[in-house]
C-alpha positions as CSV (number, residue, x, y, z in Angstrom):
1,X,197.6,21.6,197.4
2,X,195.8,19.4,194.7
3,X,193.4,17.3,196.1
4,X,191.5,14.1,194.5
5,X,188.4,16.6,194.1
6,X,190.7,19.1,191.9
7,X,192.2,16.3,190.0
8,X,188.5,15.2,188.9
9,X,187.2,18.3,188.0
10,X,190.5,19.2,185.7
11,X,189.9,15.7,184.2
12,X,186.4,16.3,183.3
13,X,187.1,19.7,182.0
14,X,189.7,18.3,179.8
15,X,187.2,16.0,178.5
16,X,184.7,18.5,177.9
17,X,187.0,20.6,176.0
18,X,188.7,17.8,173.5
19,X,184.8,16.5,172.7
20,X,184.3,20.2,171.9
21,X,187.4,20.5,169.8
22,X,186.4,17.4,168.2
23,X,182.8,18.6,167.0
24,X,184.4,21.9,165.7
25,X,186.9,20.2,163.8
26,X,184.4,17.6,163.1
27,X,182.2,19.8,161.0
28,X,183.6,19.9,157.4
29,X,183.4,15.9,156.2
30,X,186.1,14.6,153.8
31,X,184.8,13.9,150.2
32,X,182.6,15.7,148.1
33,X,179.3,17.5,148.8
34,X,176.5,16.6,147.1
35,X,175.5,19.6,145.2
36,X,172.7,18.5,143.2
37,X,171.7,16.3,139.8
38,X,173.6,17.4,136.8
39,X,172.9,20.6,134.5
40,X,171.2,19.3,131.7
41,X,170.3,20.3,128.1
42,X,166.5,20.4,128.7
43,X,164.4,21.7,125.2
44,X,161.5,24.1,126.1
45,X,158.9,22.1,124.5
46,X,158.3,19.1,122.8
47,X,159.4,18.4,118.8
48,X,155.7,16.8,118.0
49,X,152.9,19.3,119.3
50,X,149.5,18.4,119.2
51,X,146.2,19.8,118.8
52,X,144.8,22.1,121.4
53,X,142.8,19.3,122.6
54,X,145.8,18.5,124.9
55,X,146.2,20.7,127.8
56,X,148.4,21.1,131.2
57,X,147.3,20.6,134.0
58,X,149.4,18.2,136.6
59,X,146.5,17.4,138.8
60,X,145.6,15.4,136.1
61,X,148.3,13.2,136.3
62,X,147.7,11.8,139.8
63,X,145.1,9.5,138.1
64,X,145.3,9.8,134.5
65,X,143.4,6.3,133.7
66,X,140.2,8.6,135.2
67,X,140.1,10.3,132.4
68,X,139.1,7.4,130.1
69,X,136.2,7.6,131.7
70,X,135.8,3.4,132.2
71,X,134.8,2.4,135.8
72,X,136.0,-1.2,135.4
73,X,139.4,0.2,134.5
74,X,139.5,2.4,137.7
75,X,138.1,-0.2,139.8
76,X,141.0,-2.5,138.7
77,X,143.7,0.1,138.7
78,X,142.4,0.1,142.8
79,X,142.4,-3.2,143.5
80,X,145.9,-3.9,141.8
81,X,147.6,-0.9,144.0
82,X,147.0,-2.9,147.1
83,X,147.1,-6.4,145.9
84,X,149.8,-6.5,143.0
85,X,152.5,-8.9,144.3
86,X,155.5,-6.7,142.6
87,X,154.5,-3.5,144.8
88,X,154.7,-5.2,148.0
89,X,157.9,-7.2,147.0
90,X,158.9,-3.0,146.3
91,X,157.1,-2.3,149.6
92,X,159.5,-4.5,151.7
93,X,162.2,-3.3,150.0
94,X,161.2,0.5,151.2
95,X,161.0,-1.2,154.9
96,X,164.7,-2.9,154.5
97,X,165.8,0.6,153.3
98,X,164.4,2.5,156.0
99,X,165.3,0.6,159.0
100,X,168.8,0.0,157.7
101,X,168.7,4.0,157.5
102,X,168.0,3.3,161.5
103,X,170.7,1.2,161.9
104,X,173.2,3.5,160.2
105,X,171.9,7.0,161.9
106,X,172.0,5.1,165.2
107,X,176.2,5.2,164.9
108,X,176.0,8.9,165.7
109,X,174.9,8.4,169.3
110,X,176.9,6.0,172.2
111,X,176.7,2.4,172.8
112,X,175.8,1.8,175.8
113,X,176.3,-2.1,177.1
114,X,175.3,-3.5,180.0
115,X,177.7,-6.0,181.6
116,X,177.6,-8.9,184.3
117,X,179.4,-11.9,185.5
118,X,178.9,-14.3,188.4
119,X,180.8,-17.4,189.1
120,X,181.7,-19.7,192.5
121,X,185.3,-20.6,192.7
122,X,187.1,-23.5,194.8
123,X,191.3,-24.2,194.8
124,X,192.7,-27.2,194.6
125,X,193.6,-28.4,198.6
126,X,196.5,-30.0,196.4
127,X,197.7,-27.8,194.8
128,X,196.9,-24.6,197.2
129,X,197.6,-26.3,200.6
130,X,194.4,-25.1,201.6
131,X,190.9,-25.6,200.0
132,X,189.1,-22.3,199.5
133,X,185.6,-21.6,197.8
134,X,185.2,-18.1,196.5
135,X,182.0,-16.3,195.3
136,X,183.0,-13.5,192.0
137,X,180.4,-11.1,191.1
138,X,180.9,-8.2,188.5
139,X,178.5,-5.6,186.8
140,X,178.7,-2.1,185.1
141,X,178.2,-0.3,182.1
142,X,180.6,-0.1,178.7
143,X,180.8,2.7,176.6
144,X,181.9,3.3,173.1
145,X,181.2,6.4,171.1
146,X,182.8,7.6,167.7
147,X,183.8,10.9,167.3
148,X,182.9,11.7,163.7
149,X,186.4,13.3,163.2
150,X,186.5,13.5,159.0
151,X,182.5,12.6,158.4
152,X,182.8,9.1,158.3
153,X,179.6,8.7,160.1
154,X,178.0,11.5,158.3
155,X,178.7,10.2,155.1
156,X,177.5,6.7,156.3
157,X,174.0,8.3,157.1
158,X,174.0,10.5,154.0
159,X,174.5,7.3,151.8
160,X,171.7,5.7,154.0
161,X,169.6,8.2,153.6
162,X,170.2,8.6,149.9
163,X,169.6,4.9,149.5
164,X,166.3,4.6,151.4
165,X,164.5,7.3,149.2
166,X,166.1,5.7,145.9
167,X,164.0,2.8,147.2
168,X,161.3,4.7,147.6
169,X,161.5,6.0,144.2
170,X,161.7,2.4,142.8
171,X,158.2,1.6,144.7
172,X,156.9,4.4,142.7
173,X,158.2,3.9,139.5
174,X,156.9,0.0,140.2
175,X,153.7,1.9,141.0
176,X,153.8,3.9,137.5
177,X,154.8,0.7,135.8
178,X,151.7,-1.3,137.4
179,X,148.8,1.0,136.4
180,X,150.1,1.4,132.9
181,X,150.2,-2.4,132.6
182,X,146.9,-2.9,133.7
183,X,145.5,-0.6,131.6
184,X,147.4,-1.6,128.5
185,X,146.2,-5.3,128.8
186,X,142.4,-4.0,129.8
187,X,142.8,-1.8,126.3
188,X,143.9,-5.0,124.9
189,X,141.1,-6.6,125.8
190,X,138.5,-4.4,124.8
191,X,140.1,-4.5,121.6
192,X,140.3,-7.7,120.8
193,X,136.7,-8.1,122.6
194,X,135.9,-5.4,119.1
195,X,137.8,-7.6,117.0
196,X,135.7,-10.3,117.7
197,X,132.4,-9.0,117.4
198,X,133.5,-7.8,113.7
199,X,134.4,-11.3,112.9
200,X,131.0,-12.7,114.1
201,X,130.0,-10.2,112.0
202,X,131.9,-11.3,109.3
203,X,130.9,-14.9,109.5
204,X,127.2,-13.8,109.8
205,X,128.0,-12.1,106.6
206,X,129.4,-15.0,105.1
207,X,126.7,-17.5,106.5
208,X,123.9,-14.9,104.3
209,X,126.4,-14.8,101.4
210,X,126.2,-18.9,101.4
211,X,122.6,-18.8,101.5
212,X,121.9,-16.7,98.4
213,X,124.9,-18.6,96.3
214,X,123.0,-21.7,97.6
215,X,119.4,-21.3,95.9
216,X,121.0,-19.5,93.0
217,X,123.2,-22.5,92.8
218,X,119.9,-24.7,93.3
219,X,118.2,-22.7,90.5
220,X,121.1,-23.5,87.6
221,X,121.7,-19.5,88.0
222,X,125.5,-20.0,88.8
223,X,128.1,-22.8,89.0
224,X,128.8,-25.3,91.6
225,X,132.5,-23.0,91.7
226,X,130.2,-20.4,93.6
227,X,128.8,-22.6,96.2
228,X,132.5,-23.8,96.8
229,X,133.9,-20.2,97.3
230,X,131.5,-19.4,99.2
231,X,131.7,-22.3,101.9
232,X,135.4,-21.2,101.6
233,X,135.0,-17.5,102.3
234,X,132.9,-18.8,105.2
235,X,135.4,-21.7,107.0
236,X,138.2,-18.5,106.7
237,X,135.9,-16.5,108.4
238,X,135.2,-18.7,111.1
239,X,139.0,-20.0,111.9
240,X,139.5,-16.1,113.2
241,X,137.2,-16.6,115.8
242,X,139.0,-19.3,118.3
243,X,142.2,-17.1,117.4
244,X,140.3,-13.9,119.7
245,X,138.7,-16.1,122.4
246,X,142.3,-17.1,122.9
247,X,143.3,-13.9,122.6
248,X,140.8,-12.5,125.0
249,X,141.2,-15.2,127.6
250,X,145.2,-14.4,127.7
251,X,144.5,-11.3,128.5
252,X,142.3,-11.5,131.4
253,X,144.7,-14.1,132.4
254,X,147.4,-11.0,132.8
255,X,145.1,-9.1,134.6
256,X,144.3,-11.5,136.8
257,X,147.7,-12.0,137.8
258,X,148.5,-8.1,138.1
259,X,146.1,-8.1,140.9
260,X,148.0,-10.5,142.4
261,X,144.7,-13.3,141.8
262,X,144.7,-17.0,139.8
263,X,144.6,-16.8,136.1
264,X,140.3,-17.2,135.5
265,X,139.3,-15.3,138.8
266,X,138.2,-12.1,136.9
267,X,136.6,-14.3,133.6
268,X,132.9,-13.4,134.7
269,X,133.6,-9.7,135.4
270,X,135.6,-9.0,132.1
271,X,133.3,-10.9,129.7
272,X,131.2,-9.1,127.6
273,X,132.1,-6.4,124.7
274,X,132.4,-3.2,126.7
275,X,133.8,-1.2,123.9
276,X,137.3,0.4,124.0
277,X,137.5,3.7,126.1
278,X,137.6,7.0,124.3
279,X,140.4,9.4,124.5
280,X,139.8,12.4,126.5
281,X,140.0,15.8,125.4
282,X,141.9,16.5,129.1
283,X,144.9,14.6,128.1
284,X,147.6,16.1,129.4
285,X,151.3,16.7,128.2
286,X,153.8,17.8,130.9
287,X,156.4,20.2,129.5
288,X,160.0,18.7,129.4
289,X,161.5,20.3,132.4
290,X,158.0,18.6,134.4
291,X,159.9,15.2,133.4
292,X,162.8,15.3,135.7
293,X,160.6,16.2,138.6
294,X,157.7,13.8,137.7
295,X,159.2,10.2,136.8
296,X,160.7,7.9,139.0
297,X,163.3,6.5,137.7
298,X,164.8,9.8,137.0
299,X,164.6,11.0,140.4
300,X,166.0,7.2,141.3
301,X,169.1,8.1,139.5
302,X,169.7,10.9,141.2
303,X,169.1,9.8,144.4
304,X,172.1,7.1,143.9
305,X,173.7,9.9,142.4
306,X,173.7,11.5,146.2
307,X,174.4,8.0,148.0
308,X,177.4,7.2,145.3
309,X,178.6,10.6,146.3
310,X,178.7,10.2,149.5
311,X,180.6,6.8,149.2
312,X,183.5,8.8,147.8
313,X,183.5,10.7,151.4
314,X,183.1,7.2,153.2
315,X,186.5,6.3,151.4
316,X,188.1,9.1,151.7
317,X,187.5,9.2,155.3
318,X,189.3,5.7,155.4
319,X,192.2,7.3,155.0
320,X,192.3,9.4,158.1
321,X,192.3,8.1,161.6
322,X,188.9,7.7,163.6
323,X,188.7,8.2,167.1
324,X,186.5,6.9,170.4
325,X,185.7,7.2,173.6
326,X,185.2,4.4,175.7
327,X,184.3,4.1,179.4
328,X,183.5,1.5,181.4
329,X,181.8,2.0,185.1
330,X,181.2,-1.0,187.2
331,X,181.5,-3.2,190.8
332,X,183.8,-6.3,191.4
333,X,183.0,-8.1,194.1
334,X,184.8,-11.3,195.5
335,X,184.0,-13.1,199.0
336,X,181.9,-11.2,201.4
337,X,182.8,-8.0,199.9
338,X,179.6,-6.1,199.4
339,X,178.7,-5.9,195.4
340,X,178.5,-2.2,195.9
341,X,180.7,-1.1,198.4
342,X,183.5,2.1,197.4
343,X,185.7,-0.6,197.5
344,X,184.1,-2.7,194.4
345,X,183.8,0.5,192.1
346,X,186.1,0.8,189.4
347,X,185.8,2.9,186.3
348,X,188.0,3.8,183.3
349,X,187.5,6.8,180.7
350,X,189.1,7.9,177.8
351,X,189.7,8.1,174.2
352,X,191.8,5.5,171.4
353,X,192.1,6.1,167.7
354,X,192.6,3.6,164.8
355,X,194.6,4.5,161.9
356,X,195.9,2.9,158.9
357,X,199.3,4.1,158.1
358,X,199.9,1.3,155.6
359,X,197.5,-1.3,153.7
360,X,199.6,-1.3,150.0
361,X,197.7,0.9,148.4
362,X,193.8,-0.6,149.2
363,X,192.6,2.5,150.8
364,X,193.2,4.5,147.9
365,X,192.0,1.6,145.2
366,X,188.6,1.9,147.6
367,X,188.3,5.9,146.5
368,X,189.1,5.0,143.2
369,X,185.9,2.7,143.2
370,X,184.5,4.8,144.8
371,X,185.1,7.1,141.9
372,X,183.9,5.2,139.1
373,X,180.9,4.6,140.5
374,X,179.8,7.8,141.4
375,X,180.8,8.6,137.5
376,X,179.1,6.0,136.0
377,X,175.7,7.0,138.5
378,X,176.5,10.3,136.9
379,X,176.0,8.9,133.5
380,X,173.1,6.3,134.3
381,X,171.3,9.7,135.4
382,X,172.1,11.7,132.1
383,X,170.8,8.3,130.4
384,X,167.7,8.1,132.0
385,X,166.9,11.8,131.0
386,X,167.4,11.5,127.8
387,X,165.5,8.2,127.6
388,X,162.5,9.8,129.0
389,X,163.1,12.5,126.3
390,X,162.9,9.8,123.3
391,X,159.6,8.2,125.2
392,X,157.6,10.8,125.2
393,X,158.7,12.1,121.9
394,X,157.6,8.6,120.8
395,X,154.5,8.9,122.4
396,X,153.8,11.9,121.0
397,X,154.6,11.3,117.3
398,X,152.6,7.5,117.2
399,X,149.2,9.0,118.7
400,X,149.4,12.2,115.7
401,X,149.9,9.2,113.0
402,X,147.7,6.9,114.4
403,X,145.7,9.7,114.7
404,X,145.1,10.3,110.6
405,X,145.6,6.6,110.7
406,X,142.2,6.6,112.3
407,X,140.1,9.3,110.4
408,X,140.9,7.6,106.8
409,X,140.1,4.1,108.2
410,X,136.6,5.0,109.7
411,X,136.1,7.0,106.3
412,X,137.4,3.5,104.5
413,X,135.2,1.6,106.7
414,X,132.0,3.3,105.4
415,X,132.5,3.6,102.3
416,X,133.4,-0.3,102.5
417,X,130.1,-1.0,104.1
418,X,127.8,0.8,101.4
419,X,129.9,-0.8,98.7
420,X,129.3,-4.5,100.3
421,X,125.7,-3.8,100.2
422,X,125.3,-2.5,96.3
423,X,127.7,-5.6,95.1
424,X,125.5,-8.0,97.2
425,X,122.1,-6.5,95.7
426,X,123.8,-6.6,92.2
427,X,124.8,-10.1,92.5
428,X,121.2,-11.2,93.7
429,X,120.5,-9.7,90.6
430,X,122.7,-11.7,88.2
431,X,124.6,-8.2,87.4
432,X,127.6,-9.3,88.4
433,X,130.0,-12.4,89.2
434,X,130.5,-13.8,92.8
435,X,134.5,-12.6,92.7
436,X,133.2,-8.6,93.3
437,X,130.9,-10.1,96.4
438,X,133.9,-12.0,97.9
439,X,136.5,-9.1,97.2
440,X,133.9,-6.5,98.8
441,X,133.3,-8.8,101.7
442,X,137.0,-9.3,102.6
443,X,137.9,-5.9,102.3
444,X,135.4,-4.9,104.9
445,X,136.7,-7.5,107.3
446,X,139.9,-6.2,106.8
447,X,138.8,-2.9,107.5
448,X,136.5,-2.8,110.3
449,X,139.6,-5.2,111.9
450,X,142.0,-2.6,111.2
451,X,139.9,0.0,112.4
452,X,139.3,-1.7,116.2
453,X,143.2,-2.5,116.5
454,X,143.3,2.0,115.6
455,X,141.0,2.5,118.3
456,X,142.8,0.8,120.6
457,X,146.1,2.1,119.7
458,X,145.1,5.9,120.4
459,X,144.5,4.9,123.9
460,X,147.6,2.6,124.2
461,X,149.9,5.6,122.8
462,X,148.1,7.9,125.5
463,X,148.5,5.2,128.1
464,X,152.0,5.0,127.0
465,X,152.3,9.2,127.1
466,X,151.2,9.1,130.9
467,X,153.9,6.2,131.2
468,X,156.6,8.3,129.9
469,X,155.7,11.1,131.5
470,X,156.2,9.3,134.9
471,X,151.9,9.8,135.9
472,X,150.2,8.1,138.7
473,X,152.9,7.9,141.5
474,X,151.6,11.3,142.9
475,X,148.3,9.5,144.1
476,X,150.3,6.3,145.8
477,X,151.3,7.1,149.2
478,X,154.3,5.2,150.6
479,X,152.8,3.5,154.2
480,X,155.7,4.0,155.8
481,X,157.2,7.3,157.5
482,X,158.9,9.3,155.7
483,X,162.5,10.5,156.2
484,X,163.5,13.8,155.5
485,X,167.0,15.8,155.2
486,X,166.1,17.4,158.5
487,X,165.6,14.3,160.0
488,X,169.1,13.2,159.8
């Protein structure tokens, strides 16, 4: 004899056994697996090696600005990770990524819903014959859960997933971005600081020169035509000066606003020439393979290589059907009846399925999109490596030229200087005409100017090594919790 009890228990064990047939079935997701960035044609070293002055080491990377050695720098570089207005707007955006992550990885559980209703009910004496007033209450529980079938949840949560650290990776590569801005402008800044004091210099120079043509001009020694060069010389020198304050207040203007402050805030702590920071003999060069593990960008492309991968499998997964379970568990009650009374239960359990068995062709258009995109991430990614190549080979092959550039220009400079001195002393002397004194006097303007913008530009092509290179991100943490593949 089958009894109610026997009924209930084959039920349930039916249940149990089609949820189980669903997970085993349920393990291989449709669509591709992500199996990893693309093989690439990665050199063994660098084309432009330099001296042995330049060493590995990737601790050094963490906070390459320390190794110019400039406290201000440092202290700026500190300030603008917390304050910078771009890294929070790239902070948020690591927040929206990771709760939507929550939202998505939350599909592979139930949905629970709790459900009430409660209304009073009277009949129309008209219509009904009687007049009647009736009390309704109802409340229970709904139940919905997805059986992830073909993956279509997994490959949701893999896409999420995928998505959140690709945002991640763009806070970094903000974060790499950041510091190297801030200390190209303070590099800027100290060099046009440099160029400034050399044209003070210059119109001191010129403001001596004036002086001498003056009371030679006063003693019938030369020609009025000596006095006018001379004032010439000097105005010329002087209209380069406004040029550098402008120059120089621009630039702490930047700065300013990097660490997320009104242009002017930092005038009083930037003033003053504090000379242009020295490269270190610690500069570090990462080899090529390092690159695709050390910038962001890179390791943003293949991140959205992974979540454009797993779109393909949410696509492809369209194309199947996708199946439930629903219950619902509750009390009715109307009149007197008691709200929960055997006699109010009712309950309902089972599963449903939704598939598409004709939409004209969309579902596969969607997997063709879905297609294209995880191609053209594919290419974006090969891109990006080969960009970062052609950066630091840049890098690289500017600092060795710039780096002669440098020796023959401070060799120029001196001889320039001893040169200016002999032609002044043989003019004073009547030896020679004022044209040698204001050719030697322009030439080692010109020179000592050239020489600061050298100076400067070593550090800005080391600065923009450690940019190529990806440096700095290692030091930033992300304040928010990470998510890792064993997580979802």
């Amino acid at each position: 004899m089958i009894t109610k009890e026997n009924k209930n228990n084959f039920l349930i064990k039916s249940l149990i056994h089609l949820i189980a047939l669903f997970f085993i079935l349920g393990c291989k997701a449709v669509g591709p697996d992500y199996e990893g960035s693309p093989e690439m044609d990665v050199p063994d070293n660098w084309n432009n090696q330099l001296n042995n002055e330049f060493v590995e080491d990737s601790d050094y990377q963490k906070q390459w600005w320390t190794l110019l050695d400039d406290p201000v720098l440092n202290d700026l570089i500190s300030r603008a990770s917390v304050d910078n207005l771009d890294a929070k707007i790239a902070l948020t955006r690591v927040e929206e990524a990771r709760a939507n992550f929550r939202i998505v990885d939350a599909t592979r559980f139930p949905e629970i819903d709790a459900v009430g209703d409660a209304s009073r009910k009277s009949s129309s004496k008209s219509a009904a014959g009687d007049k009647n007033t009736d009390n309704y209450t109802s409340i229970g529980l709904d139940l919905s859960w997805e059986i992830d079938l073909f993956g279509y949840v997994r490959r949701s949560i893999e896409a999420a997933d995928a998505q959140y650290q690709a945002t991640v990776e763009s806070y970094r590569d903000v974060m790499v971005i950041l510091y190297a801005e801030i200390a190209k402008n303070y590099i800027a800044l100290r060099t046009s600081q440099k160029r400034l004091q050399f044209a003070l210099e210059n119109v001191k120079s010129q403001r001596e020169t004036l002086k001498i043509v003056n009371a030679r001009f006063k003693a019938e020694l030369v020609s009025e035509i000596d006095a006018l060069q001379s004032e010439q010389n000097l105005a010329a020198a002087e209209s380069y000066v406004p040029l550098f304050h402008a120059d120089i207040d621009e630039l702490m203007n930047s700065l300013a606003v990097l660490l997320g402050k009104n242009p002017g805030s930092l005038n009083e702590e930037l003033r003053g020439n504090k000379g242009i920071p020295q490269v270190s003999e610690k500069t570090v060069v990462e080899l090529p393979r390092e690159i695709l593990r050390q910038r962001p960008d890179i390791r943003r492309a293949e991140r959205r290589l992974a979540q454009e991968t797993a779109e393909v499998g949410i696509a492809t997964a369209e194309e199947y059907p996708r199946f439930n379970l629903n219950g619902t568990f509750g009390y009715d009650a109307r009149g007197s009846d008691s709200q929960f009374s055997s006699n109010s239960r009712y309950w309902s359990f089972g599963p449903n399925f939704r598939w598409n068995i004709f939409d004209a062709g969309a579902t596969q258009a969607g997997i063709e999109v879905a297609d294209a995109r995880l191609e053209e991430a594919r290419v974006n990614y090969e891109k990006k490596v080969i960009t970062a190549f052609e950066e630091v080979e840049n890098a690289l092959k500017s600092y060795k030229e710039e780096k002669q550039r440098n020796t023959s220009l401070t060799a120029s400079v001196k001889a320039a200087k001893k040169v200016n001195k002999i032609t002044v002393a043989r003019y004073t002397s009547g030896l020679i005409d004022f044209q040698e004194v204001q050719d030697a006097e322009r030439v080692i303007f010109f020179q000592e100017d050239e020489l600061a913008k050298s100076d400067g530009n070593l550090v800005q092509f080391i600065i923009q090594l450690y940019k190529a290179m990806g440096g700095g991100w290692d030091a930033t943490e992300i304040p928010v919790q990470d998510i890792s593949d064993e997580d979802t």
